[in-house]
C-alpha positions as CSV (number, residue, x, y, z in Angstrom):
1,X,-30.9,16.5,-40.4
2,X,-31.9,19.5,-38.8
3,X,-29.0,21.6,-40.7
4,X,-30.2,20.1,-44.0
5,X,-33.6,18.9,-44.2
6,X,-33.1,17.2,-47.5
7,X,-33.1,13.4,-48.0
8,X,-33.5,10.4,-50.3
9,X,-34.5,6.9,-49.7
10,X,-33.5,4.1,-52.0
11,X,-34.7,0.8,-52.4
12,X,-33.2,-1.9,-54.5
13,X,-35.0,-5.4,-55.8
14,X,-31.9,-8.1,-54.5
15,X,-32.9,-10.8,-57.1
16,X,-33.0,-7.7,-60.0
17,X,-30.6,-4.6,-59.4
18,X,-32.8,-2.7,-62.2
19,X,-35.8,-2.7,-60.2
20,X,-35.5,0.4,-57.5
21,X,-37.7,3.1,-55.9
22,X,-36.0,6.5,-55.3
23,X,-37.8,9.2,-53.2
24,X,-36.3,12.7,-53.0
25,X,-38.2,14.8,-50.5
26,X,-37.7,16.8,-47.3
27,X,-37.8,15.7,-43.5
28,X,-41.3,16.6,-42.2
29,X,-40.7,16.0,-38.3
30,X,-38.6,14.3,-36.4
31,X,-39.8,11.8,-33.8
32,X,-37.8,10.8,-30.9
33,X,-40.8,9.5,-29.2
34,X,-39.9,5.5,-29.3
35,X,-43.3,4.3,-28.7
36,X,-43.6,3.7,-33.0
37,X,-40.4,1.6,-32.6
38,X,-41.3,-0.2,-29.4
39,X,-44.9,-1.6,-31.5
40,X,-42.9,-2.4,-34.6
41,X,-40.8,-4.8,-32.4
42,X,-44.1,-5.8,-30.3
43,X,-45.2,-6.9,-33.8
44,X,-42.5,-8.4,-35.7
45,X,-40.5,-10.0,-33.1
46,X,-43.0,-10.2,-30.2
47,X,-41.0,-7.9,-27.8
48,X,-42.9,-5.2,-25.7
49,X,-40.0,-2.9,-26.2
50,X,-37.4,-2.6,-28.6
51,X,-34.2,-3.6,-27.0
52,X,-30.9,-1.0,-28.4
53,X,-28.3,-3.8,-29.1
54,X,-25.6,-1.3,-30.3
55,X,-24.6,0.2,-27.2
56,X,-24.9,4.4,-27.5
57,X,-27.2,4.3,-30.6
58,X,-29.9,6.5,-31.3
59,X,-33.3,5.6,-33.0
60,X,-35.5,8.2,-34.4
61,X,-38.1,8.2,-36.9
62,X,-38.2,10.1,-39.6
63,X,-41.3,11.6,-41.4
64,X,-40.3,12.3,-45.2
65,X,-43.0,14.9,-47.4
66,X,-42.2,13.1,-50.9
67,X,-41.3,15.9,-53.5
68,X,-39.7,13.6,-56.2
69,X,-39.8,9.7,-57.5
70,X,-38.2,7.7,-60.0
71,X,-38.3,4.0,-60.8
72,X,-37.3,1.3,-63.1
73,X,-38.4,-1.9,-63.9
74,X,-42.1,-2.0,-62.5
């Protein structure tokens, strides 16, 4: 990511395959910090830290500045 900066997220409707979101944009930052993961498990699964359950992973978060969109069906 650091090497190429680029990136696209895609997000597809399950019950309707023609509904999706595509962004196209650029990595902002990089945040290794893992307090923003640790609160999104706090508050979805009521754990005060997120607990790595595939054994040498690595969790970052990545901040996206949108440059392009395209969707279908509404």
């Amino acid at each position: 990511m650091n090497r190429e900066p680029r990136i696209a997220l895609s997000l597809v409707d399950t019950r309707n395959p023609y509904r999706y979101l595509e962004i196209r944009g650029v990595i902002d930052r990089i945040d290794e910090n893992l307090a923003f993961i640790d609160s999104t498990s706090k508050k979805y699964r009521g754990v005060d830290e997120h607990q790595n359950h595939l054994p040498g992973a690595e969790r970052v978060v990545v901040f996206m500045r949108p440059q392009h969109t395209t969707k279908m069906g509404g």
